[in-house]
C-alpha positions in Angstrom: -39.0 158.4 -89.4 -42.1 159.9 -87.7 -42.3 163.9 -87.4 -42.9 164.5 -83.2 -45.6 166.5 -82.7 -44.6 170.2 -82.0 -44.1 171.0 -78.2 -47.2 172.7 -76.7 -45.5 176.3 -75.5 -46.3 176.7 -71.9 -45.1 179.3 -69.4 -41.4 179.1 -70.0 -41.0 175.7 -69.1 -39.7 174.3 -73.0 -37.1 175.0 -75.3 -39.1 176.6 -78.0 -39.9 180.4 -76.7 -43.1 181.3 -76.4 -44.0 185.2 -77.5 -46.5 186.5 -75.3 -44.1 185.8 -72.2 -41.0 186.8 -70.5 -39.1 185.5 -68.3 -36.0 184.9 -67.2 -35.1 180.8 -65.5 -34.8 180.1 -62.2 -31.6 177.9 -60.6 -34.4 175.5 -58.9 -38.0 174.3 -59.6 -40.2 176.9 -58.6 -42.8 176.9 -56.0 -45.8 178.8 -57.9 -45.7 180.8 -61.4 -46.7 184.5 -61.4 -48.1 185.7 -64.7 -48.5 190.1 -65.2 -50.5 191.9 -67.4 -48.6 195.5 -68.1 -50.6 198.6 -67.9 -51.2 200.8 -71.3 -47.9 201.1 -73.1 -45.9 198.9 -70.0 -43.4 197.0 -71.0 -43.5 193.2 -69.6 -39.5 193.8 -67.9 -40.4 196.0 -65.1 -43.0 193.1 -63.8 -40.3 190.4 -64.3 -38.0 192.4 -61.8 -40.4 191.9 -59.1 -38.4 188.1 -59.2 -36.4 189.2 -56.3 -38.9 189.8 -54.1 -40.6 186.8 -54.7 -38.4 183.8 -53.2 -39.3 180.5 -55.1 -41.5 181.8 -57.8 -41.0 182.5 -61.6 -42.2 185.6 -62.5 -43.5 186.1 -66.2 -44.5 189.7 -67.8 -47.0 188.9 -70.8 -46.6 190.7 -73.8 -48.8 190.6 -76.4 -48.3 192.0 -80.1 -47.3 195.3 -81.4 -45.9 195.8 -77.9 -42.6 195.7 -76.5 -40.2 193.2 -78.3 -43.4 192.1 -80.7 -43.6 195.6 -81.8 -43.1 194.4 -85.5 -46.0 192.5 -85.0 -49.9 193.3 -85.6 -51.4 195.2 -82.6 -55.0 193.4 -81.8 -57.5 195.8 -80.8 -60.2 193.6 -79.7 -59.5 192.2 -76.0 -61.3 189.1 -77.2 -58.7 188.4 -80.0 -56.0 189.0 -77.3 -57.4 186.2 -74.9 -58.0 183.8 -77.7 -54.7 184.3 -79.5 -53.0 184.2 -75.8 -54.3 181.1 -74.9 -54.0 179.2 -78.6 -50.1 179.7 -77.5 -50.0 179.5 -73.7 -50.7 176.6 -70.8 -50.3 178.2 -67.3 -48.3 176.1 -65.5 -49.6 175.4 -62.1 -49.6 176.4 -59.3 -49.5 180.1 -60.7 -51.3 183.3 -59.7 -52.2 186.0 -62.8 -51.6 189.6 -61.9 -53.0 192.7 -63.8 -52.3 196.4 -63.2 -54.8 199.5 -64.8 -55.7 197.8 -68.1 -53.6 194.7 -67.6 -56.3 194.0 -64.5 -59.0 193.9 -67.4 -57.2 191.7 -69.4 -56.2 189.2 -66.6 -60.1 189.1 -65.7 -61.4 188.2 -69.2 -58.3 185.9 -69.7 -59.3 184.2 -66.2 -62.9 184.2 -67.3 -62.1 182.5 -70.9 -60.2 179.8 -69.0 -63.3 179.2 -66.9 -65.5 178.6 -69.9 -63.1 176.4 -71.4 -62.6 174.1 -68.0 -59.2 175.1 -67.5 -56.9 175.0 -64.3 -57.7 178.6 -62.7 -55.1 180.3 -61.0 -55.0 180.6 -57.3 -55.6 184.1 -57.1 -56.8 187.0 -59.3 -54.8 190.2 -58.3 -56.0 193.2 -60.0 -54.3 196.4 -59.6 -55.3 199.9 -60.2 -58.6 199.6 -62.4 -61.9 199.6 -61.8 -64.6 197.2 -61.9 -65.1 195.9 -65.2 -68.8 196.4 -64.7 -68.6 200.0 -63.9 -69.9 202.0 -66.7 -66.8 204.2 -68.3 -66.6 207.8 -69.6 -64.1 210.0 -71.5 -62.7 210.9 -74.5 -61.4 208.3 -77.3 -57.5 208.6 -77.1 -56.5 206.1 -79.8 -56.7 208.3 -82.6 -55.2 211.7 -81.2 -52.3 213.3 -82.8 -49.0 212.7 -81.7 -48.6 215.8 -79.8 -52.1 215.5 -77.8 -51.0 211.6 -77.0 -48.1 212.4 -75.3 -49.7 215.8 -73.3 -52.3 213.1 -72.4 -49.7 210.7 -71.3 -47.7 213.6 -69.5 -50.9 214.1 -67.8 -52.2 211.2 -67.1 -49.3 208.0 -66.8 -46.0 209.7 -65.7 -45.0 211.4 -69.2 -42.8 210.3 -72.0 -39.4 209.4 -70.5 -36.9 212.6 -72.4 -34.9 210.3 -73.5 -37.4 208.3 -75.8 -39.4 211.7 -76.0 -35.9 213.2 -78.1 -35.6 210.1 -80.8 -37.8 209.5 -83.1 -37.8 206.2 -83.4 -38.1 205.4 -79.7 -41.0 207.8 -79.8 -42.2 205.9 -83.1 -42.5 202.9 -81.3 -43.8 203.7 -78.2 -47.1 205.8 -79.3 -48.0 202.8 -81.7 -48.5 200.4 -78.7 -50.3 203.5 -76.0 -52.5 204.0 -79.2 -53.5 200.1 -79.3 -53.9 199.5 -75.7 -56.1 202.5 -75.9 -58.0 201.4 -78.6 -58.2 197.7 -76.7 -60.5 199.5 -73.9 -62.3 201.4 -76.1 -63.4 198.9 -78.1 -64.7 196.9 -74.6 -68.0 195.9 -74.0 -68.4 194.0 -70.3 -70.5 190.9 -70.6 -72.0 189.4 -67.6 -71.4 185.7 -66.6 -71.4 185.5 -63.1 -68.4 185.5 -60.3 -65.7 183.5 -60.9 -64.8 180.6 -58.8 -61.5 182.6 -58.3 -60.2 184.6 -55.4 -59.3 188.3 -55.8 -57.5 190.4 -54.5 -57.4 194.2 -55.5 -54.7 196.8 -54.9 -54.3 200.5 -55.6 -52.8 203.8 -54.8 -54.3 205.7 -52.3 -53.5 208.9 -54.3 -54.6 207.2 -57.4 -58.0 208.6 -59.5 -58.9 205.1 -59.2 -61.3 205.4 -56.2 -62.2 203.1 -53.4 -65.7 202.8 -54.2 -64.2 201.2 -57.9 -62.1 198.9 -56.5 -64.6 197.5 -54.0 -67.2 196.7 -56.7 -64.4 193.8 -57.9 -66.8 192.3 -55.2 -69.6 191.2 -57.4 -66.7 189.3 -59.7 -65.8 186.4 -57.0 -67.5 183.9 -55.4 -64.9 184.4 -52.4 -64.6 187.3 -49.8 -62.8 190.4 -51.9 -59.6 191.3 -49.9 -58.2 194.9 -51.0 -54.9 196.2 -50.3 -53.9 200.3 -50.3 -50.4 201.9 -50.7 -49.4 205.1 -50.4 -48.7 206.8 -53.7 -50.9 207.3 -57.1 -51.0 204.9 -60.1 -48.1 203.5 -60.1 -47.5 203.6 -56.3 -45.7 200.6 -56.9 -42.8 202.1 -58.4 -42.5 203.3 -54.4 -42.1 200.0 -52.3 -41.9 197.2 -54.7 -41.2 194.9 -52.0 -44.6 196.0 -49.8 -46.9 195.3 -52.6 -44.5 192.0 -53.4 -45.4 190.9 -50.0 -48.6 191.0 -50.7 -48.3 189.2 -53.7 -46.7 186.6 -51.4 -48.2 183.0 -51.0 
């Protein structure tokens, strides 16, 4: 008896579960595949949710190690490593759009970029969310290493605080800082590369209360080969914790 060979794990679609992805099944084939990036310390669940405002189309939040449900895991701290190690497990399944908010949007666009230099199916759109241009030169203090107590006054600050009720137990808390303190290291440890616009087109949202300016978000320009469309909502970073279903229908087909 011959040994088959072992299933390739693409987006959801086989028995064998794949890691970086969640997902929950749809009752019918779906039209189109919607793959999200979380922002720094997001949790791959909230983007999965955005299912019922998308008719006909499996959403997937990615997660990748040391986050999340993989929190056991290794945390990568090279953005590089993350694309490779993504892709060694996961076949898009087409037609499929990726989707990236704050430092999810960086890590869509080099995993969209790494699928270009391979000769891989592209998605149909680029949707970056809340970041700016990966060109744009970036300044600030490293936040990896703080101590405990200046992480989370940083992420009170900065990324709608510690929820109190992970804040109180240690060992939600003990979790939590762990995978803020790798996605923080992740863009840290960045360097932009140029290699010319993709063949992709983007589109770019944000907050129109956000730090995030205009100006950042229409230098995405330079990263297509088609006309940038950009879409604002009212609210900050997250602004779309506010309307889900607005920014959904711009997510829309």
């Amino acid at each position: 008896m011959t040994t088959p060979p072992p299933a390739r794990l693409l987006g959801g679609t086989r028995a064998r579960r794949n890691p970086w992805l969640n997902g929950r099944p749809l009752t019918a084939t779906p039209e189109r595949h919607l793959y999200c990036f979380p922002h720094s310390g997001g949790l791959p669940g909230e983007y999965v949710r955005w299912e019922r405002h998308l008719s006909g189309t499996q959403v997937y939040g990615v997660c990748m190690p040391g986050r999340g449900g993989r929190a056991a895991e290794q945390a990568l701290s090279d953005l590089n490593a993350v694309v490779h190690a993504l892709l060694a497990e996961t076949q898009f399944v087409a037609p499929y759009d990726l989707f990236g908010h704050s430092l999810g949007a960086l890590v869509a666009y080099e995993t969209t970029r790494e699928l270009a230099a391979r000769g891989l199916p592209l998605p149909e759109r680029l949707v970056v969310s809340a970041f700016p241009a990966p060109h744009l030169p970036r300044q600030g203090a490293r936040l990896s290493g703080l101590p405990d107590e200046e992480l989370i006054a940083v992420l009170n600050e900065r990324y709608g605080g510690v929820p109190p009720q992970i804040a109180a137990d240690p060992d939600l808390l003990s979790v939590l800082l762990p995978a803020f303190r790798a996605d923080f290291a992740l863009l840290e440890n960045y360097r932009y590369q140029e290699s010319g616009p993709l063949p992709v087109p983007l589109v770019v949202l944000g907050g129109e209360a956000d730090s995030v300016t205009p100006d950042q978000l229409d230098a995405w320009d330079r990263h297509s080969t088609a006309p940038l469309r950009r879409h604002a909502f009212s609210g900050g970073h997250f602004y779309f914790r506010d309307d889900t279903a607005a920014v959904a229908a711009v997510m829309a087909p």
